[in-house]
N, C-alpha and C positions, 0 to 999 in steps of 0.2 A: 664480856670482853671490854677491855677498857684501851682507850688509845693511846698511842705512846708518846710525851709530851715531849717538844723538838728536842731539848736538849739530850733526850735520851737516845735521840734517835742519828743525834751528830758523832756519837761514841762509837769505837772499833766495837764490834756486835760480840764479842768476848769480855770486854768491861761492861757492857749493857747488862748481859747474863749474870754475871756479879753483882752489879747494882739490882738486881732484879731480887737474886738470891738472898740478898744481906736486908731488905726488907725487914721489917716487923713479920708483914704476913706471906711473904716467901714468894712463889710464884707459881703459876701454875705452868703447865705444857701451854695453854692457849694464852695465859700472860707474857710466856715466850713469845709464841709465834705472832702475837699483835705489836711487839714489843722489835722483835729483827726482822720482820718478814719471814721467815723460817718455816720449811713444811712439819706435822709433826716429827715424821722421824727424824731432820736434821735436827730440833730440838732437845731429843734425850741423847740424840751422839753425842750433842753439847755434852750434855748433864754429864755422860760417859768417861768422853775426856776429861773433865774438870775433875772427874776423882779419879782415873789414872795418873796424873800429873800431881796428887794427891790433898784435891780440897776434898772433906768429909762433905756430903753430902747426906742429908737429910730428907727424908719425906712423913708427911703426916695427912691424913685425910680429914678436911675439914668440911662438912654439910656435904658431902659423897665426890669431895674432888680432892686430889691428891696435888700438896703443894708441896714444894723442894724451899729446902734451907742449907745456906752454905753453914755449916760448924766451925769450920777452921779455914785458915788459908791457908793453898798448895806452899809448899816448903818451895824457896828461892833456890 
């Protein structure tokens, strides 16, 4: 787990999630929750919402951990 550097941590925790997503290497549930304070289940409601509201969301398992990638951004 890596700590969240202030700047990230000064963001409404909805653009954090974003910035987190739009990554190279995407984010994990625990890059979340080190990242907003967040338990996990608040973490994937995130994820949840974010593609009801309609960002694609991706996941891939990389070395046996499942990271999320935003695809697209939600339509305005």
């Amino acid at each position: 787990m890596t700590k969240a550097r202030k700047s990230e941590r000064s963001q409404p925790r909805g653009e954090q999630l974003l910035a987190l997503l739009r990554r190279e290497q995407g984010a994990s549930v625990d890059d979340i929750m080190a990242a907003t304070r967040w338990l996990p289940h608040t973490a994937r409601a995130a994820l949840t919402g974010l593609r009801k509201k309609g960002a694609a969301i991706e996941k891939q398992k990389v070395d046996g951990v499942t990271r999320y990638f935003v695809a697209a951004e939600p339509a305005a």
